[in-house]
Every structure is written in C-alpha cells, then in structure tokens.
C-alpha positions in Angstrom: 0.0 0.0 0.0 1.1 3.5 -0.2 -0.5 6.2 1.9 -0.3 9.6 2.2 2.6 11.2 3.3 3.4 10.7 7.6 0.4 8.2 8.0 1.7 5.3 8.0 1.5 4.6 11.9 -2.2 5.4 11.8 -2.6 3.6 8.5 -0.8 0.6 10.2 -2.9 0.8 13.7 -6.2 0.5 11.5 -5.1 -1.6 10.0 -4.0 -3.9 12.8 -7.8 -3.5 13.8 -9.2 -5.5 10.9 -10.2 -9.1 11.3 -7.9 -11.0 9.0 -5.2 -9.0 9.3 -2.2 -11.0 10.5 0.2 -8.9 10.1 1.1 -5.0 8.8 4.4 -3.2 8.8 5.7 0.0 7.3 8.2 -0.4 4.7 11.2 1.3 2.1 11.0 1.4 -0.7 8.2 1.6 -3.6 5.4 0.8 -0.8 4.9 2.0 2.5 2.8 -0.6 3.6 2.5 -3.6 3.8 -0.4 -6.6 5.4 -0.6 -10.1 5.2 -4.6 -10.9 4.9 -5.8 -14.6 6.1 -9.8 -14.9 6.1 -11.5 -18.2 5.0 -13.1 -17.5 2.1 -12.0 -15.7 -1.1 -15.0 -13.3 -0.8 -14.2 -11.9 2.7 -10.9 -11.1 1.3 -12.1 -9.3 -1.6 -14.3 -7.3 0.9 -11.7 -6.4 3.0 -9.3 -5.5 0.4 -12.1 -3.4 -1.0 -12.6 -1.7 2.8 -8.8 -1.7 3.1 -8.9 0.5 -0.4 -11.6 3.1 0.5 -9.4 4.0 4.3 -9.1 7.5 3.6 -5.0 8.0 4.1 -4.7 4.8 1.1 -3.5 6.2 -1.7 -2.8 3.0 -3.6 -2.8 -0.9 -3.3 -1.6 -3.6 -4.9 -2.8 -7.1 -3.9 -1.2 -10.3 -4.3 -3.3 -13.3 -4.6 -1.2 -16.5 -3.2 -1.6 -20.2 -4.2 -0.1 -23.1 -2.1 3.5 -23.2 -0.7 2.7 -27.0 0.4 4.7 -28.6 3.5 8.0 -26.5 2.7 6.5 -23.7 5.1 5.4 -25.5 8.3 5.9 -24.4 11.6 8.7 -25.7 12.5 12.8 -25.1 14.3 12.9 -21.8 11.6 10.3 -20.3 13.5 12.3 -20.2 17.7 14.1 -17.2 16.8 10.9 -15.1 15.9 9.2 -17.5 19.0 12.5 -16.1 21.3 12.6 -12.3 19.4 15.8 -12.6 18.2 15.1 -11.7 14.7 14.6 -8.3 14.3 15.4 -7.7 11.1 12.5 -8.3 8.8 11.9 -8.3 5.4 9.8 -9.1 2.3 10.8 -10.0 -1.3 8.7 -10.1 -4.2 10.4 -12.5 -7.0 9.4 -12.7 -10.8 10.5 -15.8 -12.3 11.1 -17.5 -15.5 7.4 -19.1 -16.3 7.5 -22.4 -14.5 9.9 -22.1 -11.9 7.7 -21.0 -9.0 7.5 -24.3 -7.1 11.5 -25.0 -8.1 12.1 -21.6 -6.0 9.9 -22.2 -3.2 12.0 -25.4 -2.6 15.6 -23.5 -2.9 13.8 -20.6 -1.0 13.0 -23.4 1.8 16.4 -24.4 2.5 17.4 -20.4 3.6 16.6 -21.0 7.4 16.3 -17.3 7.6 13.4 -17.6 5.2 10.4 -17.7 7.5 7.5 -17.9 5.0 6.9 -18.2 0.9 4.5 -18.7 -1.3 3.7 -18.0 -4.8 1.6 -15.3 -5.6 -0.3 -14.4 -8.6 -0.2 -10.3 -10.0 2.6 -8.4 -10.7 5.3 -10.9 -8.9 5.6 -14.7 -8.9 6.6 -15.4 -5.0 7.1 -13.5 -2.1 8.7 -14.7 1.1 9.5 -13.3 4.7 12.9 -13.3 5.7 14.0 -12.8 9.8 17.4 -12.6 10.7 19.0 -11.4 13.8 20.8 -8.1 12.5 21.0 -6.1 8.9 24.3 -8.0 7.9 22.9 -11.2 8.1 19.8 -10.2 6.3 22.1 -8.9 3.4 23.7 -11.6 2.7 20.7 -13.8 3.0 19.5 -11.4 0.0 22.6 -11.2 -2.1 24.6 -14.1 -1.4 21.8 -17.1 -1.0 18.4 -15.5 -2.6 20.1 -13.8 -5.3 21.8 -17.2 -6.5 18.9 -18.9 -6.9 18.2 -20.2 -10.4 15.8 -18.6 -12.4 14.9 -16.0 -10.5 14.6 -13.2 -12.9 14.0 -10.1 -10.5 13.5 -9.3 -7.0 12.1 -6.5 -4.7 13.3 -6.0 -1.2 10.8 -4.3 1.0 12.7 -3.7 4.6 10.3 -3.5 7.5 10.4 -0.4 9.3 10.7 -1.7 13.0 9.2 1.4 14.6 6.3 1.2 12.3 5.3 -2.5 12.9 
C-alpha cells in the first residue's frame, strides 16, 4: 500500500484492527505498507481488500493473490528465533520468475533458514517470502549471497520493515 505522506502509523494501527489482518508493517521502498490478509473465504478477502482500499489516508494498493506453498512452510525449528525475538530484522521480497519455476524456488527458497514464510503469488510478482534474521548483515547476505543465486529467479524486490512502524 502507499498512503499519504506521515500516516503510515495510523494507517498501520487500522489496520491492525481489521479481522484477517495478521500482520502489517511499514516499509522502504516503492510501498509504505505492507499486510498479510488470512480470512476463510476468497470473498471476505475481496471485501476487506475493497474496505482496506476506500481507508481514507490509502493512496494506492496492490494485492497479491497466493496459491499453495505445500509442507515447505510449516511451523517448525525456523520459526524459535521469531518464537524467542531474536530476529529483528525483517523483510519481504517479491520475486518474478522465468514461467514455471515458482515451485522449483519455493524449494531452494525453503532451505534459507532465515526464510520464515513463501509462497507464490499471482499479479505483478511470482513469489514473495518473509525473511528474519538477527541483524541487517545477516539479512544482506541472505539477499545477495543465497536469494540472489537462486536459479531462475529473474527479478526481485526488497521491501525492509520499518521496526518502529510495525
């Protein structure tokens, strides 16, 4: 999302509000927002996207649609750190692909324990994952020595989470 200019902590505490919404953190970069929506039914999220949309300080959205990241995601030893706060560092990257590759980066993407979630998404990207690490060196590396070597991964978007704005 993108809101207007200094409301992103009143954007983020409506947000926060919402039923569905997991999770919502200010960001850098081309967004300033972003929220991770889980609701049952495909219909509730289209009406809460649509509510999310008509919040007065929204300038813009983009929503990404995911499919099924399988048994690669599961809670599971990747997730103590986050359980125990050590990972403080968070952030998300949007991936574009070569056509077909999705479920081939998922797997590499699973095997990066700082990799907390992924899944792919359908819209403007082809996956998107959450990366925690325990300080900004660590996440950089993650980025451009392990992510960034992953085959056929044609582009990627780094969206840092802003920790005061979480």
């Amino acid at each position: 999302m993108n809101c207007e200019p200094n409301s992103e902590k009143d954007c983020i505490a409506t947000l926060k509000k919402i039923p569905g919404v997991r999770e919502a953190h200010g960001t850098l970069g081309l967004y300033d927002i972003i929220a991770q929506i889980e609701l049952d039914t495909d219909k509730e999220i289209q009406d809460t996207t649509g509510n999310i949309r008509k919040m007065p300080k929204i300038r813009s959205t983009m929503t990404l649609t995911r499919s099924e990241s399988g048994e690669l995601f599961q809670p599971s030893e990747k997730l103590i750190g986050a359980m125990l706060g050590q990972n403080l560092v968070k952030s998300y990257i949007v991936i574009h692909c070569d056509k077909g590759e999705e479920y081939p980066i998922l797997k590499d993407l699973s095997h990066i324990p700082e990799v907390k979630e992924a899944d792919v998404i359908f819209g403007l990207y082809d996956v998107i994952c959450k990366v925690e690490s325990s300080s900004n060196e660590i996440l950089d590396n993650v980025i451009t020595k392990a992510i960034r070597k992953i085959p056929h991964i044609v582009s990627s978007m780094t969206l840092n989470v802003i920790p005061e704005q979480s």
